[in-house]
C-alpha positions in Angstrom: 2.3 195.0 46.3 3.8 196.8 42.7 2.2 195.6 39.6 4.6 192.8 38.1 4.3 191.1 35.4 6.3 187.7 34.6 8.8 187.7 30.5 10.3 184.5 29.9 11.9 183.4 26.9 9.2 183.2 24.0 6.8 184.9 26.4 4.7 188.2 25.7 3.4 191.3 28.5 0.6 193.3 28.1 2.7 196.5 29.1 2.9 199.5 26.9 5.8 200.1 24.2 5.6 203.9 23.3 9.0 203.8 21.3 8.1 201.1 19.2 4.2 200.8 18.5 2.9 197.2 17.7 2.1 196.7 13.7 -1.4 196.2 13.3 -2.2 192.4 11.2 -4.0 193.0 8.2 -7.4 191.8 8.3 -8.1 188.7 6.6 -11.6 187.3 6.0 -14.1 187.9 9.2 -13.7 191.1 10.6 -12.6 191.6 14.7 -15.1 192.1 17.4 -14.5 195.6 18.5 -13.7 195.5 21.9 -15.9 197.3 23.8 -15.9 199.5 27.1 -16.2 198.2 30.2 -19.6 198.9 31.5 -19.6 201.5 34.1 -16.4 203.0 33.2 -16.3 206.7 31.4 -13.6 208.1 29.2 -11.7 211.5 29.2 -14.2 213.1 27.1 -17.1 212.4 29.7 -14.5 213.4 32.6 -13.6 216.6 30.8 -17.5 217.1 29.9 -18.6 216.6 33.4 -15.9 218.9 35.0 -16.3 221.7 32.6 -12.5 221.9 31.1 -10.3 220.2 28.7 -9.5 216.7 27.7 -6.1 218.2 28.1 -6.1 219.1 32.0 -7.8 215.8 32.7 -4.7 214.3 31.5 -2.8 216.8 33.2 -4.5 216.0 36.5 -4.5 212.3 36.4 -0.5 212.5 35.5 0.0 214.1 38.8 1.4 217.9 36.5 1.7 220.7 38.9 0.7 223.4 36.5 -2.8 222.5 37.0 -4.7 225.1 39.6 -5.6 223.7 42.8 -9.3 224.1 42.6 -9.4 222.3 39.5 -7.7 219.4 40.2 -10.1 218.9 43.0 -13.1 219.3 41.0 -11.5 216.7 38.2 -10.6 214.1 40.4 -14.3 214.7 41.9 -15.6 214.1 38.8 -13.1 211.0 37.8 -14.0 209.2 41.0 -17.9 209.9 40.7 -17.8 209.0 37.0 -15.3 205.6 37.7 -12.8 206.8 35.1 -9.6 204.7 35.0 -7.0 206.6 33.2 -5.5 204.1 30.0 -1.6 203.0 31.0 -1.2 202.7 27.5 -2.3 206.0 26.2 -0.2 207.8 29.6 2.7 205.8 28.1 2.5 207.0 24.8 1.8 210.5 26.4 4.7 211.1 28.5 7.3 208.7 26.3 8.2 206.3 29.4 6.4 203.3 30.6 7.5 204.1 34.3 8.1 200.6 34.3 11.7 198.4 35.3 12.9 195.0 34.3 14.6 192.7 36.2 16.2 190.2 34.3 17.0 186.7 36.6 18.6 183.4 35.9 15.4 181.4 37.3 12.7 182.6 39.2 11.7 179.4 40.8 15.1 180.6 43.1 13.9 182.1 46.5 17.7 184.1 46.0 16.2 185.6 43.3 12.6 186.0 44.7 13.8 188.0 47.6 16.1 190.4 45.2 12.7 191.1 43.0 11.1 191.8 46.3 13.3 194.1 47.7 13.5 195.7 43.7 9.7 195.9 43.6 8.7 197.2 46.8 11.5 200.0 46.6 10.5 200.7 43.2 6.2 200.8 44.2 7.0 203.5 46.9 8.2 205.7 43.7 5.1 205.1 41.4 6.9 202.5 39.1 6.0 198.3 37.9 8.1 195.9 38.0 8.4 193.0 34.7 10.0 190.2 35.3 12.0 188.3 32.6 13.3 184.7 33.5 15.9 183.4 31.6 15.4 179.9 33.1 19.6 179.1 33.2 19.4 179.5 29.6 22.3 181.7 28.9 22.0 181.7 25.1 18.9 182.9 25.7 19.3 185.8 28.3 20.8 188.5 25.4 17.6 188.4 23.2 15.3 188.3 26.4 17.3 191.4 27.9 16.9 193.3 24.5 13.0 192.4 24.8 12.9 193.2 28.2 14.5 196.7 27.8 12.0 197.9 24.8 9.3 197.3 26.9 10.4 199.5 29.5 12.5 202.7 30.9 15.7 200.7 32.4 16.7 197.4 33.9 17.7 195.5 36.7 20.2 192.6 35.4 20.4 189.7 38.1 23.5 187.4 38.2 23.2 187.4 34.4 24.9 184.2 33.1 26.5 184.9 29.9 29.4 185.6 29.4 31.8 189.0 30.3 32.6 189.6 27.2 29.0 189.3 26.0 27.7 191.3 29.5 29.7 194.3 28.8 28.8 194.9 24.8 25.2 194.3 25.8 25.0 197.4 28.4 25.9 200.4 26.3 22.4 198.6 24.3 20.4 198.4 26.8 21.2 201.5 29.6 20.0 202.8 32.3 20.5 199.6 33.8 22.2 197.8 37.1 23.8 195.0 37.4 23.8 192.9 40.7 26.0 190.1 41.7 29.3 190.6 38.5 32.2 192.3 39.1 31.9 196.1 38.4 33.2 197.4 34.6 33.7 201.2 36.2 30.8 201.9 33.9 27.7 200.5 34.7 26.1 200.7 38.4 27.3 197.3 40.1 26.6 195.5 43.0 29.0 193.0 43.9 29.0 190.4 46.5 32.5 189.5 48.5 32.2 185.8 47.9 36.2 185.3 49.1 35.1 186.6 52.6 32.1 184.2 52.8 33.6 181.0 51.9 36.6 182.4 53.9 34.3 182.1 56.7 32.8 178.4 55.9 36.0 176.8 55.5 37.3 178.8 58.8 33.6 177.2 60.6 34.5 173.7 58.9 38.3 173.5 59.7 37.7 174.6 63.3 35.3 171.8 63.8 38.4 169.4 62.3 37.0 168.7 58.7 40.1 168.4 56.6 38.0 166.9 53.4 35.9 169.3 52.4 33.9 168.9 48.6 32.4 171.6 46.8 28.6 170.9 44.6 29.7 172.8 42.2 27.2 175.3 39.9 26.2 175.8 37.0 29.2 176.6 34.1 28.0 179.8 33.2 27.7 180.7 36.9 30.3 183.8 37.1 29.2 183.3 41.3 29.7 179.7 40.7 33.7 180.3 39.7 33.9 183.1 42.5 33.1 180.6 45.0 35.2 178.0 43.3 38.0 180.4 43.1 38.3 180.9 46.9 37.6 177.5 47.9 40.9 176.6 45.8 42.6 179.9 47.4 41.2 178.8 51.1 42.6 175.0 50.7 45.8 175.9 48.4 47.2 177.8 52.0 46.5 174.2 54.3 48.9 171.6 53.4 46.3 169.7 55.3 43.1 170.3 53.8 42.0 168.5 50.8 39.1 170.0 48.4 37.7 167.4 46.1 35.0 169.2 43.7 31.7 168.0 41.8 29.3 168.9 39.7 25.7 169.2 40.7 24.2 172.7 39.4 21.9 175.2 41.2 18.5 173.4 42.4 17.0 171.3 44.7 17.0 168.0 42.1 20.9 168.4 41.6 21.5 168.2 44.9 19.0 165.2 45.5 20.9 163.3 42.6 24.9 163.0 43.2 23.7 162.3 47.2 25.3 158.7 46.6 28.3 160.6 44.7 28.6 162.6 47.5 29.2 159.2 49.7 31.6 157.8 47.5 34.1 161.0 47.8 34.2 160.2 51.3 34.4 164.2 52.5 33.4 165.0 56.1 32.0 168.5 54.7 30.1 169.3 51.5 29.9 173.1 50.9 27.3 173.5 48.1 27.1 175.9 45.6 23.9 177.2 47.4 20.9 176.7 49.7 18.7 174.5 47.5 21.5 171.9 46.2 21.9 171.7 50.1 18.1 171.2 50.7 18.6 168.8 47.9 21.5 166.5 49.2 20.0 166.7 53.3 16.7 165.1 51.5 18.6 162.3 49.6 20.8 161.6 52.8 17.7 161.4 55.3 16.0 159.0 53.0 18.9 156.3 53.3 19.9 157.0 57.2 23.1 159.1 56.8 22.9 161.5 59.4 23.7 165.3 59.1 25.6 166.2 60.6 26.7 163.1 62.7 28.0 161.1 59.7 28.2 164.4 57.4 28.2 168.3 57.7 26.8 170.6 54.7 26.5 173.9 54.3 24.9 176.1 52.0 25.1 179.5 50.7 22.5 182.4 50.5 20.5 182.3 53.6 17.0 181.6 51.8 13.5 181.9 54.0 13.9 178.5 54.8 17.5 177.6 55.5 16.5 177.6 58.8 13.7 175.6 59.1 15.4 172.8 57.1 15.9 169.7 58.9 18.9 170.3 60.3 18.5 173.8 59.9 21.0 174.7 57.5 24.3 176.2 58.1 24.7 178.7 55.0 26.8 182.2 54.5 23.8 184.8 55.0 23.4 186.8 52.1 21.6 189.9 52.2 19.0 189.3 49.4 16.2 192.0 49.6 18.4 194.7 50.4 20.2 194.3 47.5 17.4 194.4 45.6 16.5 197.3 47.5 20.5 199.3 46.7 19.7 198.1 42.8 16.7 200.7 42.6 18.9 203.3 44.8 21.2 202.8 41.8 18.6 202.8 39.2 16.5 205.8 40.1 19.0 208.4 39.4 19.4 207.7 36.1 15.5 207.5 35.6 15.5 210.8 37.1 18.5 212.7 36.0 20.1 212.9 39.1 23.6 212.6 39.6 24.2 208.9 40.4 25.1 207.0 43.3 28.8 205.4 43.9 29.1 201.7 44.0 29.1 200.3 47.5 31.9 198.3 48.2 31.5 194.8 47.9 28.6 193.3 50.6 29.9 190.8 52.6 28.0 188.0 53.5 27.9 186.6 57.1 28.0 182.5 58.7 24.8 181.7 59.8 25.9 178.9 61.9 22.6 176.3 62.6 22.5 172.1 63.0 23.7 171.1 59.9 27.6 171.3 60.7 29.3 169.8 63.6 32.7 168.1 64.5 34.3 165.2 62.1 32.5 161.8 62.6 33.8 160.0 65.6 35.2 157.3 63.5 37.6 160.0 61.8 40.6 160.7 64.4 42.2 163.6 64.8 45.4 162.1 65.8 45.8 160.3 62.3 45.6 162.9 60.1 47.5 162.2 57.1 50.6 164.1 57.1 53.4 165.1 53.8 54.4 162.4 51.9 51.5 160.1 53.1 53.0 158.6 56.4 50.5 158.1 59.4 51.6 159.4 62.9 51.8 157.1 65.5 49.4 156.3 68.3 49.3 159.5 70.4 51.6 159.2 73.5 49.9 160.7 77.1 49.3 164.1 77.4 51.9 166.5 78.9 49.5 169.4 79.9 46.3 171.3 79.5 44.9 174.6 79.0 42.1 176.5 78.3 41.9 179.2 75.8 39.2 181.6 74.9 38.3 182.1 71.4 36.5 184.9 69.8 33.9 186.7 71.3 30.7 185.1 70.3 32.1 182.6 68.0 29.2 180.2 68.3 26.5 182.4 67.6 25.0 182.6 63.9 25.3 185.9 62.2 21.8 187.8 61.5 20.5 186.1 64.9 18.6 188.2 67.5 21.3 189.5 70.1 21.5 186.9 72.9 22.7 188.1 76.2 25.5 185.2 75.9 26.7 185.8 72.6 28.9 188.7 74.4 30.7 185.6 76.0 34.1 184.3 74.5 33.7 180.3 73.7 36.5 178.0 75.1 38.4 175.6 73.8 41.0 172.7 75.8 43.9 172.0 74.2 46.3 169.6 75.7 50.2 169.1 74.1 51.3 165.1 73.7 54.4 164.4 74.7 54.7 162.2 71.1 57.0 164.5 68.2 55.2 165.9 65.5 52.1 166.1 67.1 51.9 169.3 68.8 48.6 170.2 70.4 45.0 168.5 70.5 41.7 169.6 70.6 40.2 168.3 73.9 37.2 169.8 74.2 35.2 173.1 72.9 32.9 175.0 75.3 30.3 176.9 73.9 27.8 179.6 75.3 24.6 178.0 73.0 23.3 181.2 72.0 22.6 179.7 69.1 20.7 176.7 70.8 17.2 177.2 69.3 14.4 178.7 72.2 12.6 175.5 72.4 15.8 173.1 72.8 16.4 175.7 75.8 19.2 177.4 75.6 22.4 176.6 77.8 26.2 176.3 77.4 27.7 172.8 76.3 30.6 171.0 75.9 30.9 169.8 72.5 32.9 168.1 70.6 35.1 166.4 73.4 37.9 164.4 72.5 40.0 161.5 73.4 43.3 162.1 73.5 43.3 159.8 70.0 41.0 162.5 68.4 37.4 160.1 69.3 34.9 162.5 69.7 32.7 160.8 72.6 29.7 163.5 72.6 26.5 164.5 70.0 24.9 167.6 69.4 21.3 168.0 68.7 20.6 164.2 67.1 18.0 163.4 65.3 16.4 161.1 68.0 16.2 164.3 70.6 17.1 167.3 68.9 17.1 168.7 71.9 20.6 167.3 73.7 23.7 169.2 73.6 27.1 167.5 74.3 27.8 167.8 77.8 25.1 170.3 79.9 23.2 171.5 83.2 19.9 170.3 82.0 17.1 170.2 84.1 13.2 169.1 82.4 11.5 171.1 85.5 12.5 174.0 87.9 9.7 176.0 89.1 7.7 175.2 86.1 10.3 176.8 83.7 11.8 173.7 81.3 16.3 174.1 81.2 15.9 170.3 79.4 13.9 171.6 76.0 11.5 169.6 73.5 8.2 168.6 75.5 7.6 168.8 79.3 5.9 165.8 81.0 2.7 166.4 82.4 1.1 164.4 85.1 -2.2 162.5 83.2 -1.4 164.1 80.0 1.7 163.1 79.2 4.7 164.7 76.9 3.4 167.8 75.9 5.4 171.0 74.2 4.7 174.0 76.2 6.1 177.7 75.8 7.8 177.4 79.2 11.5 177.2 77.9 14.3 178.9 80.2 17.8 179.7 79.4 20.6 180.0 81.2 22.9 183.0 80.2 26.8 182.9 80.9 27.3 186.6 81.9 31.4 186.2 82.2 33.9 183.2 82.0 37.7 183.3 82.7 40.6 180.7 82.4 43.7 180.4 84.1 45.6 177.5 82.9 43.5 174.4 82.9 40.5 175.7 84.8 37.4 177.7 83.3 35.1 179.8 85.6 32.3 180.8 84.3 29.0 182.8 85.9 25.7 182.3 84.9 22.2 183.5 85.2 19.1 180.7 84.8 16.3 183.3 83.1 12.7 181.9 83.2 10.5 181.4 80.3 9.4 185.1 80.8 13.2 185.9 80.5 13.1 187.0 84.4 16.0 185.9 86.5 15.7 182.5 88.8 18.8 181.5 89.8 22.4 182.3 90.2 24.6 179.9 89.2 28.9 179.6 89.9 30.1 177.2 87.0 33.8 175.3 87.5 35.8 172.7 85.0 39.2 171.6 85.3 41.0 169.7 83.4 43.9 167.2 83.7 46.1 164.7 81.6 46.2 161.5 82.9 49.7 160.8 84.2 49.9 156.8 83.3 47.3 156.0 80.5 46.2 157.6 77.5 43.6 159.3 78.9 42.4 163.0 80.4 40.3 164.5 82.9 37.3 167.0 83.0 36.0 167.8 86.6 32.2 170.1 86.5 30.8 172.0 89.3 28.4 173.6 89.6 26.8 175.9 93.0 22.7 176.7 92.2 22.1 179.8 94.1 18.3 180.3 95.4 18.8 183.9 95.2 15.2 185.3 93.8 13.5 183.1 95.6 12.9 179.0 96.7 13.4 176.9 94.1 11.2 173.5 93.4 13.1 171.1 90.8 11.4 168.1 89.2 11.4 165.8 86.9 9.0 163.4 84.7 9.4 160.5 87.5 8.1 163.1 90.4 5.3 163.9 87.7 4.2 160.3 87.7 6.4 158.5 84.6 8.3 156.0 86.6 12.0 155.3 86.1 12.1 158.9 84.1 14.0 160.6 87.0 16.4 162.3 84.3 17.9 166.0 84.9 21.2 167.7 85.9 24.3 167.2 84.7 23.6 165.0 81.6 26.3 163.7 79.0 24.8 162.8 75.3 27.5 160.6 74.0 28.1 160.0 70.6 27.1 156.8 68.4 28.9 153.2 67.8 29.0 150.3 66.6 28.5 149.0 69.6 28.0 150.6 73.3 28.1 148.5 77.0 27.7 149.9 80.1 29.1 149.3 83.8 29.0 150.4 87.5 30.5 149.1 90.4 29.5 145.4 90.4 26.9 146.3 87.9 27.0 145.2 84.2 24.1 146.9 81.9 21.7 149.3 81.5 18.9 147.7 82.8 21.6 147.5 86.6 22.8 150.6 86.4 19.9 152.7 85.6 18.7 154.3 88.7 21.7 152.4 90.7 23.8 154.8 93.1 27.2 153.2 91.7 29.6 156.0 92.6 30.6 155.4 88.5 29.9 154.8 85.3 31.9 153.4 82.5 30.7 153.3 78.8 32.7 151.3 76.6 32.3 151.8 72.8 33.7 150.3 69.8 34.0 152.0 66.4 35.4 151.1 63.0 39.1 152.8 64.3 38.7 152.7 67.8 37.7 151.6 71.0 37.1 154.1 73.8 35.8 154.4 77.3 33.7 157.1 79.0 34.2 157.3 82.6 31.4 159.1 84.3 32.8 160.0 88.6 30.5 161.2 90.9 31.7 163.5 94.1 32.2 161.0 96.8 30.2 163.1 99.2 27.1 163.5 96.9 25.9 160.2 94.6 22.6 160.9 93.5 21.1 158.2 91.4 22.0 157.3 87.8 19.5 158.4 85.0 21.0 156.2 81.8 19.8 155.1 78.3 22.1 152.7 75.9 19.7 151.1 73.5 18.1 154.0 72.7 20.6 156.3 72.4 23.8 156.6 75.1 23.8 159.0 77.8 23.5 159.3 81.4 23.7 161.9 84.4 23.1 162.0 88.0 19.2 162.6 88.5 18.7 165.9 91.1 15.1 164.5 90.9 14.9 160.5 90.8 12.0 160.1 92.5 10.9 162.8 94.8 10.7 166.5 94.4 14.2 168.3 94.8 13.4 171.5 97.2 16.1 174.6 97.2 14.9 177.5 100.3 14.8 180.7 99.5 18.8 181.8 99.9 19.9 178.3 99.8 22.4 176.6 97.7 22.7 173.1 96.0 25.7 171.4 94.6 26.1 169.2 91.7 29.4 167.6 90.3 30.3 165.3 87.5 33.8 164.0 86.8 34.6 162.4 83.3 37.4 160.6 82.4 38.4 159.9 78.5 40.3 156.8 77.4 41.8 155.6 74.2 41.2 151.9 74.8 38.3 149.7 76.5 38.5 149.7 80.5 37.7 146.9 82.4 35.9 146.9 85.5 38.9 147.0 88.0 40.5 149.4 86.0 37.5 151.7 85.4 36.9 151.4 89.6 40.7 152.2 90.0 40.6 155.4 87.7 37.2 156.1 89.4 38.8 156.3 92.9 41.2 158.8 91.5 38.9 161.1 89.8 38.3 163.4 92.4 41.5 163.6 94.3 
């Protein structure tokens, strides 16, 4: 690692000043200790003794002068090693009039932003000989022109990091203080800049937020002097000023973890479905405060950050943030520098870098108890109840729109995601989202990653599915999961083992979607199931269909799904079959959202404790919210009921077990069938009614 040495404001370095010598103090009464040599070190007279030449081609030698013939610069360096001579900084300084030493000048240190700038600054700057000091302003922007001033006599050029003070101030201080960069301000024309296209990144957070449905968004806001801070502002205003029906609230918090932690009850009070900070640690912040007193992220509310810090993504939720690329820039600020160190003729400014979504866990859909359908509208009316659908479709939406920027190529990320929009037949309306289909390349390796439905809608805007909850991180919407098949886990978290018990293991599949194509209000999609050694297991023809319900406010989403055994005989099982009795869970599994309250029903059965591991050819879960009451309708095929796998006072889900009780056994070349039909209402369904729909699902 460079040499690098820490300048704050009031502090001192130890590093050389050739152009402006330190007055030596007068003594006073007891004379200084001399300082003495370090025992076992020599100086340049001994070198130059020893070696037989001047204390003048020592000096030559050890500053690396080419004028110097080959066979003596051997025999010094001989010498210097043998003899342990160190040449002085100080006095090489003072020799050759530079202190081959930068500055870089940053707000706070204590920022990992910043960290990873000085990083990238440092290392670039070792590979060509030269130290790195570091000055911290600490946010004091009064401070930062006497602390840039300091900085600069104490070496050859600077590195200026998101300096805080003001334009006017910036641009009379760089004729001062040159050769220097500047990173993260607009560029003067003048003075090497990088700048950062902060438009484009929140352009792509409130694009991320408003597909998900958020329409209340608030901004944490930065500190004052922040000229990033008003950038950010300045397109959040731009982004919402062009949606009559987005509403920005903002708020001041500031740039650190604490500032987040502390308007966390603020935050509440606004009421947003989204908070988009003013960077990665107000975030880590507010997600801290909001664990402590049970708000969940992002089932009650979604944040995202900005940045992309080291460890945005092991924050729980993982943090959705706009990636920033933060070494490299410091590594582009030295590109810039050097040239004018040198003499060389200097490099352009790049354009502005755009930073990219990372999209993780900590954004999802608007809480269930916020419906679509009553979005406020001009003038501050409410619509009316929504009136039946007319029609369905599916549409595909950009190509890998659900995978987060900077990840690892994923062979489904190539795959357009889907979304089912369905038209009421009410005026002023227009179209709903039903349901969004994803290909979960961003699902993290040990939740196994598969494609999911999530959200999915009522036709009154209820979402009735969760994503990644606290309670199993590892359940997504609507999927084919499956804990066991030949030993490879398509379920994710920890795999049962029989007299052992839950334990994680690297055995983690995936199943890949390798093409998907709508027409109208069907989606096909084919997919391949790799094992954990990303070989292929099964092939697997994926079908859902989708239909308005002609008489009630309610739709229709029909799954298949054809397992082929094609590399081989397939064994599926399941925690029950590995000795954990009534844990028979795995195939087509639904993860519905939370309520207020949740009741479930089959045919003739009334809850969980019936229904669970019943054969009723249906399900119903009826759930009550704050704004509304809804009911899931869960169909089997009526030539295949398998039996029910459910939870409700744990958490609500259910799906038709491939592996109840016994081992679930595929030839080689065989095929196996599963099927789950879901119907969506806007009201709670009683038990005739949910039987009636039920007989109906599948025709």
């Amino acid at each position: 690692m460079v040499p690098t040495t820490v300048l704050g404001p009031g502090a001192t370095t130890a590093w050389p000043t050739p152009t402006r010598p330190t007055r030596r103090r007068p003594q006073l009464t007891t004379p200084r200790p001399q300082t003495r040599r370090p025992r076992g070190t020599a100086t340049i007279a001994e070198v130059a003794d020893a070696a037989g030449v001047s204390r003048a081609t020592v000096s030559r030698v050890m500053n690396g002068h080419d004028t110097v013939d080959a066979d003596l610069v051997a025999r010094v360096r001989e010498v210097a090693d043998r003899l342990h001579y160190r040449p002085s900084n100080v006095a090489r300084s003072l020799s050759l009039g530079r202190t081959e030493t930068v500055a870089v000048v940053v707000p706070d240190l204590a920022n990992p932003m910043f960290q990873q700038v000085l990083r990238g600054v440092a290392t670039a700057a070792g590979d060509a000989g030269y130290r790195v000091l570091v000055a911290d302003t600490a946010e004091h922007a009064g401070e930062e022109e006497r602390v840039v001033l300091d900085a600069r006599m104490r070496c050859d050029a600077l590195v200026l990091v998101s300096p805080r003070m003001p334009e006017r101030a910036l641009r009379a201080l760089l004729p001062e203080v040159r050769p220097a960069v500047v990173v993260n301000r607009a560029p003067d024309g003048t003075t090497p800049t990088l700048e950062i296209d902060y438009a484009h990144g929140i352009g792509q957070i409130v694009e991320h937020l408003l597909a998900l449905g958020h329409r209340h968004l608030l901004y944490l806001a930065g500190p004052t002097e922040s000229a990033s801070h008003r950038r950010r502002l300045e397109a959040l205003r731009a982004a919402a000023a062009h949606r009559a029906d987005v509403r920005l609230s903002e708020m001041p918090a500031g740039a650190t973890v604490e500032a987040g932690y502390v308007v966390a009850e603020d935050v509440l009070a606004a009421r947003p479905t989204a908070v988009v900070a003013y960077n990665d640690l107000v975030a880590f912040g507010l997600l801290a405060r909001l664990n402590e007193i049970g708000v969940a992220v992002p089932g009650d509310l979604s944040i995202v950050g900005f940045d992309d810090v080291e460890l945005a993504r092991f924050a729980t939720p993982s943090l959705t943030t706009a990636a920033v690329p933060q070494a490299e820039l410091g590594r582009l600020a030295w590109q810039h520098l050097r040239p004018l160190l040198t003499g060389e003729d200097p490099v352009p400014d790049p354009v502005p870098i755009r930073p990219r979504l990372a999209v993780r866990a900590s954004t999802g859909p608007v809480p269930p108890s916020v419906r679509l359908a009553r979005t406020a509208v001009p003038g501050g009316a409410q619509p009316a109840d929504p009136a039946p659908l007319r029609d369905v479709a599916w549409r595909l939406a950009a190509v890998g729109a659900d995978a987060p920027d900077g990840a690892e190529p994923h062979p489904g990320a190539a795959v357009p995601t889907a979304e089912l929009l369905g038209t009421s037949q009410a005026a002023g309306i227009g179209e709903l989202p039903l349901a969004r289909y994803v290909t979960g390349a961003a699902v993290p390796p040990v939740h196994s990653p598969r494609p999911y439905l999530h959200p999915v809608h009522t036709p009154g805007g209820t979402s009735l599915t969760d994503v990644s909850p606290v309670d199993h991180r590892h359940h997504y919407g609507m999927s084919f999961a499956v804990p066991v098949v030949n030993g490879t886990s398509y379920w994710g978290g920890r795999t049962f083992l029989r007299d052992e018990g839950p334990t994680l293991l690297p055995n983690h599949g995936r199943q890949v979607p390798t093409a998907r194509r709508a027409a109208g209000a069907t989606l096909h999609e084919d997919l391949t199931w790799l094992d954990e050694s990303g070989r292929p297991l099964l092939r697997e023809e994926r079908t859902l269909d989708a239909a308005p319900w002609p008489d009630a406010l309610a739709w229709a989403l029909r799954w298949r799904s054809v397992l082929h055994a094609e590399h081989g005989a397939l064994r599926i099982e399941s925690p029950a079959t590995n000795g954990r009795p009534q844990a028979g869970y795995g195939g087509l599994f639904w993860r519905l959202s939370a309520a207020d309250t949740t009741s479930v029903l089959g045919d003739g059965l009334v809850g969980e404790a019936a229904v669970h591991g019943s054969r009723s050819p249906w399900l119903a879960f009826v759930q009550r919210r704050e704004l509304a009451t809804t009911t899931l309708l869960l169909v089997q095929p009526p030539a295949q009921v398998r039996p029910w796998f459910v939870r409700v006072s744990e958490y609500p889900g259910a799906g038709p077990s491939l592996a109840w009780d016994q081992v679930c056994d595929v030839p080689d070349g065989g095929t196996l069938d599963a099927g789950l039909a879901a119907v969506l209402v806007d009201r709670a369904l009683s038990a005739d009614e949910a039987a009636d729909l039920a007989a109906r699902a599948w025709a």
